[in-house]
MDAnalysis code that builds the backbone (N, CA, C; Angstrom):
import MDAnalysis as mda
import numpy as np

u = mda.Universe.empty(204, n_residues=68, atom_resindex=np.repeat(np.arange(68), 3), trajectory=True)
u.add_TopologyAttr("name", ["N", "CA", "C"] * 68)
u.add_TopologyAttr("resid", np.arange(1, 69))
u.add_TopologyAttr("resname", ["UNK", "UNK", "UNK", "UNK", "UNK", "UNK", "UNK", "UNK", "UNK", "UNK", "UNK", "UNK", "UNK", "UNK", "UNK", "UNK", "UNK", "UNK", "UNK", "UNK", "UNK", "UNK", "UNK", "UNK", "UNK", "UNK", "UNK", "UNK", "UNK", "UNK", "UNK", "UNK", "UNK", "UNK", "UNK", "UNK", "UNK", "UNK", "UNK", "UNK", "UNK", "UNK", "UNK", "UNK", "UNK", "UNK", "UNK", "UNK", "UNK", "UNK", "UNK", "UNK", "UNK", "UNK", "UNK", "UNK", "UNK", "UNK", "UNK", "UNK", "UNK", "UNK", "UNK", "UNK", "UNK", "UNK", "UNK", "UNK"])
u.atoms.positions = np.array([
    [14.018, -16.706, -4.984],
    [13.745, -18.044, -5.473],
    [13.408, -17.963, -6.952],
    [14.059, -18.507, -8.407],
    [13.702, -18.396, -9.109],
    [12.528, -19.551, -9.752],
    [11.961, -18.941, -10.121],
    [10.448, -19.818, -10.865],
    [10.801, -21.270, -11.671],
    [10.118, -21.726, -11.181],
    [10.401, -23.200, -11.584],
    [9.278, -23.282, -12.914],
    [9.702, -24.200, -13.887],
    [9.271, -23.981, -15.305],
    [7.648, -24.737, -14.820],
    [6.594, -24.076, -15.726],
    [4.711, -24.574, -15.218],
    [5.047, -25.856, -16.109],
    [5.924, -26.472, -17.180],
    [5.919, -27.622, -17.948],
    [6.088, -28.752, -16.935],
    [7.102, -28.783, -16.281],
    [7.152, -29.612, -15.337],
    [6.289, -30.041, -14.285],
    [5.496, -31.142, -14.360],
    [4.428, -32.040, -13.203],
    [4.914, -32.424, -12.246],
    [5.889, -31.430, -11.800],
    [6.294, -31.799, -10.184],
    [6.201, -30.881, -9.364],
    [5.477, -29.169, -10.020],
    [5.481, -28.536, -9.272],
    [3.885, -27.817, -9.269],
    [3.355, -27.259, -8.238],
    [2.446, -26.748, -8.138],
    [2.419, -25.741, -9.548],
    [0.896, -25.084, -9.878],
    [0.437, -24.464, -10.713],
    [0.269, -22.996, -10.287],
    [0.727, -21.814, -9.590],
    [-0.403, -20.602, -8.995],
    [-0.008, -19.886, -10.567],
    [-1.918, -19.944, -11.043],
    [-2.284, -18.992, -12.083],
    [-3.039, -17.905, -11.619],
    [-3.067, -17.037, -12.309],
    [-3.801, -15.846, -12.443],
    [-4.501, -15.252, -13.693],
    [-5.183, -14.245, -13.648],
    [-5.289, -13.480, -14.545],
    [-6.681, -12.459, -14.633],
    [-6.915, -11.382, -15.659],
    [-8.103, -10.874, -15.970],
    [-9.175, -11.091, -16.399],
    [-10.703, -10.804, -15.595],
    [-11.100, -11.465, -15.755],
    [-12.276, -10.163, -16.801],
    [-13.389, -10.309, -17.451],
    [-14.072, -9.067, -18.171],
    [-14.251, -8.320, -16.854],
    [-14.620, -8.893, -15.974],
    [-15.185, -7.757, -15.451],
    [-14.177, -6.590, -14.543],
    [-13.106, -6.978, -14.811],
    [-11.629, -5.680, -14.975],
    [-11.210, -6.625, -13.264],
    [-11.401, -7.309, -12.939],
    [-10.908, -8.271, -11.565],
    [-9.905, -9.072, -11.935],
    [-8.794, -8.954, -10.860],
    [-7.580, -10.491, -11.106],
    [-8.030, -11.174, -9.983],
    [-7.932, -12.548, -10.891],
    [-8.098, -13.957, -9.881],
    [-7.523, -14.397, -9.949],
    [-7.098, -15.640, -8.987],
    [-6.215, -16.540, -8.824],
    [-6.891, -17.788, -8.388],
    [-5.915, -18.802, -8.949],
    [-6.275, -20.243, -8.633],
    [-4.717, -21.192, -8.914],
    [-4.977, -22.412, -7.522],
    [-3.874, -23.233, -7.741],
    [-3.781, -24.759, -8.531],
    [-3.560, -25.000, -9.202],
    [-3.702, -26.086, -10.205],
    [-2.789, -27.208, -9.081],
    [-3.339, -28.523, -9.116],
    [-2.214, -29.430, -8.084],
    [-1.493, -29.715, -9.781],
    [-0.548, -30.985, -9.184],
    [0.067, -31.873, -10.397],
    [-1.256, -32.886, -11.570],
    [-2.083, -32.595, -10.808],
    [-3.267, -33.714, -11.683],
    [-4.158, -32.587, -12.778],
    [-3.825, -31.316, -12.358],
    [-4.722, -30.224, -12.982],
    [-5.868, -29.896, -12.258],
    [-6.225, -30.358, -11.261],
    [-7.556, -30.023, -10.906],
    [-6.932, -29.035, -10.091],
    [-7.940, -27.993, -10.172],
    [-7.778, -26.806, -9.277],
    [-8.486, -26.718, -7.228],
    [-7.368, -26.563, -6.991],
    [-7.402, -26.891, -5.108],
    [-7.664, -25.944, -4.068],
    [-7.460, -24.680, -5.128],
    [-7.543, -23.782, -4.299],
    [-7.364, -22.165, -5.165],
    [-8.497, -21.239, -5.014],
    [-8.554, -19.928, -5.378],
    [-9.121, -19.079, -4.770],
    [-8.886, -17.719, -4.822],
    [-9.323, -16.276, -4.382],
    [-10.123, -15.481, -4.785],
    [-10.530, -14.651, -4.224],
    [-11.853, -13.448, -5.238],
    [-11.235, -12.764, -5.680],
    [-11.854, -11.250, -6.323],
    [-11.107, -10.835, -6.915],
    [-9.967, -9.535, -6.637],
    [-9.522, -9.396, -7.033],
    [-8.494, -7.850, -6.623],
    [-8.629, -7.062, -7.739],
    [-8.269, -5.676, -7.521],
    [-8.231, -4.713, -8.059],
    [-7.216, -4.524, -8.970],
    [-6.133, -4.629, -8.716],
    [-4.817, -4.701, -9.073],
    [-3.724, -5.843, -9.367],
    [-3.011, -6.368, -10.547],
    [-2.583, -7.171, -10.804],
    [-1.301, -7.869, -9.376],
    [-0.799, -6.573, -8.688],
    [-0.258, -7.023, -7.477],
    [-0.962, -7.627, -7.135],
    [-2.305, -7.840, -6.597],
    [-2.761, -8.653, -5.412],
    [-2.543, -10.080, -5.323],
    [-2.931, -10.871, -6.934],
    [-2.604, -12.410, -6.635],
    [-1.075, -12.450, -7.031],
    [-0.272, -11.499, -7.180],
    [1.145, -12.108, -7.165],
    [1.376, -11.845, -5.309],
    [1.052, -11.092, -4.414],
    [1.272, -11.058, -3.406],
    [0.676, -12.014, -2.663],
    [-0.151, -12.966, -3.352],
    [-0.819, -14.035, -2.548],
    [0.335, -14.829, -2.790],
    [0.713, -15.390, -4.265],
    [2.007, -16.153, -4.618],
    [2.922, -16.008, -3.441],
    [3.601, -14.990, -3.156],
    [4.622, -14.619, -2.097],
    [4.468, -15.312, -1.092],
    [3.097, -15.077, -0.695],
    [2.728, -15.507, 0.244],
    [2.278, -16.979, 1.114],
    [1.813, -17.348, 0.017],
    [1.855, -19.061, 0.011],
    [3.110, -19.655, -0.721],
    [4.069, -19.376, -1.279],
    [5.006, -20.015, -1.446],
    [5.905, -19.151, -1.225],
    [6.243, -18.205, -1.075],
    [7.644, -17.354, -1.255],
    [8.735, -18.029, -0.279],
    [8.587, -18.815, 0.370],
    [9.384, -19.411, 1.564],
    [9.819, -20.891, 1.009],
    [10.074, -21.177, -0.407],
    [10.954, -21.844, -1.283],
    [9.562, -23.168, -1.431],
    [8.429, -22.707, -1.220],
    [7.819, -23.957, -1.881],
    [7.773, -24.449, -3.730],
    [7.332, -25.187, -3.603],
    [7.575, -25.733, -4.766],
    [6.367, -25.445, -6.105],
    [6.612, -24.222, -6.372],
    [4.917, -23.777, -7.390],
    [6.030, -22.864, -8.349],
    [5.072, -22.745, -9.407],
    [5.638, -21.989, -10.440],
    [4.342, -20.594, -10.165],
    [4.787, -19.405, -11.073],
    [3.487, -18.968, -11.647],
    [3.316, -18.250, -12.714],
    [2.376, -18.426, -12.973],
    [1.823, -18.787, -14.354],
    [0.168, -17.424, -14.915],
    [0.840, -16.208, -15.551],
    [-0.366, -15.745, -16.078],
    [-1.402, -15.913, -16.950],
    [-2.469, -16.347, -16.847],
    [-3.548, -16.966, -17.988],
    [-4.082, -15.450, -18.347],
    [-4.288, -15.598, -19.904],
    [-5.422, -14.424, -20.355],
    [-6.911, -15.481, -20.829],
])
């Protein structure tokens, strides 16, 4: 499934990124910006792209998006 552009307000938001304390998090932005839904942290930058997969990999409608 290729990634649908984060400019566009028709599709879900799943961001990520590092946080100081060396943890990746994740969180889902709806179309309004408010955030609906996020995870603790992982060790490894795989983990919230394997959440991505996982909540959408089955052609939903989200982009994603790395924040620093």
């Amino acid at each position: 499934m290729p990634l649908q552009s984060c400019c566009d307000k028709q599709y879900l938001r799943f961001q990520y990124g590092k946080k100081k304390n060396g943890q990746w998090y994740w969180h889902v932005r709806a179309k309004n910006s408010e955030i609906i839904a996020q995870g603790e942290g992982y060790k490894r930058r795989s983990g919230p792209i394997r959440v991505f997969n996982l909540m959408f990999g089955a052609g939903g409608r989200a982009c994603l998006q790395e924040v620093i």
